[in-house]
N, C-alpha and C positions, 0 to 999 in steps of 0.2 A: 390422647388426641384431644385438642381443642374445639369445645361447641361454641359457637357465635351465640349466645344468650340477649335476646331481645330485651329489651328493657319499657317498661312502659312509662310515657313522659308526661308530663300536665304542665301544659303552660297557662300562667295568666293574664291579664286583661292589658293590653299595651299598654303602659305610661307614656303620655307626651307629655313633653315639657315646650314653655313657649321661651326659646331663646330670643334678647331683644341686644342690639349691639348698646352697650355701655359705654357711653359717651358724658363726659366731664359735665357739670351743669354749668351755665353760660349765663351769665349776669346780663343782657346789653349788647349781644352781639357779638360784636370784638372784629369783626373780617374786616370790614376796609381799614380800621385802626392798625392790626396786624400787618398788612397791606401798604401803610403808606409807610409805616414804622418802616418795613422792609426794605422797599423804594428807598429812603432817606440813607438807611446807613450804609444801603447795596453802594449807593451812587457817593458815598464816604470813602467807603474801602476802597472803589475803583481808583478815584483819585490819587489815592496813595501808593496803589499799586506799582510795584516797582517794574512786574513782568510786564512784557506788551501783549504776550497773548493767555491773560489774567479772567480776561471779560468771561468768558467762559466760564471757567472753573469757579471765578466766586460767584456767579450767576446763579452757578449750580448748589453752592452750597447754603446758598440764601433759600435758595427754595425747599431745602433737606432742612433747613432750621425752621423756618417757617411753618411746615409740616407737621416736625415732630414737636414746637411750641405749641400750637394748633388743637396736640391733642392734650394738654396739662391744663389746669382749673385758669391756668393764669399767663395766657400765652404771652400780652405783652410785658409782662415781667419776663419769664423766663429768654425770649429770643433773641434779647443781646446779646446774654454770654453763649446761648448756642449757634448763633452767628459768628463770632469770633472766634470761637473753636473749630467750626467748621470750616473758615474761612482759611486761618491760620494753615492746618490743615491740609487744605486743600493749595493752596499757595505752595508748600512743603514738598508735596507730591509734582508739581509742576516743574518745581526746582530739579528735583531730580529726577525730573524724564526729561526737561535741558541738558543736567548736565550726561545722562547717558544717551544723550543723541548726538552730542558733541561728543565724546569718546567714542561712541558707536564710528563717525565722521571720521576721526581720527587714523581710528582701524583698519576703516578701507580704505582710507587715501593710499598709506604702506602697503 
């Protein structure tokens, strides 16, 4: 038969640690530079935009590059090509939820 054997324990002295969020160090600000950069190529892309209902979706992906530039040593560098990637991207996805709402359409008509 099994005895449950007590164990005696010693704990010691809490450790705390002070976590602080690490954030990139920032020369000069950068927010409305980032900001107008953004504005400038948003209202680029729009133009060109071949979808009609684009506005959206690159709205949205201007603000997901923006963001994630935002957090790197060097956002107005970086946020062009994460703009255009996003952008792209997100255009891509749009295309085909057209085109499967027009097949979807298709479907039920029959």
């Amino acid at each position: 038969m099994k005895r449950n054997r007590r164990i005696a324990t010693e704990f010691g002295k809490d450790t705390r640690f002070n976590v602080g969020i690490a954030a990139p160090p920032r020369f000069g600000g950068g927010e409305p530079e980032l900001e107008q950069l953004k504005n400038e190529l948003l209202l680029e892309r729009l133009e060109t935009a071949l979808e009609p209902n684009a506005d959206a979706y690159v709205r949205h992906a201007a603000s997901e590059a923006a963001a994630l530039a935002w957090v790197t040593p060097y956002p107005l560098l970086v946020f062009p090509a994460l703009f255009e990637e996003k952008a792209d991207a997100a255009l891509a996805r749009l295309e085909r939820q057209t085109q499967i709402r027009e097949q979807s359409r298709e479907l039920l008509a029959v």
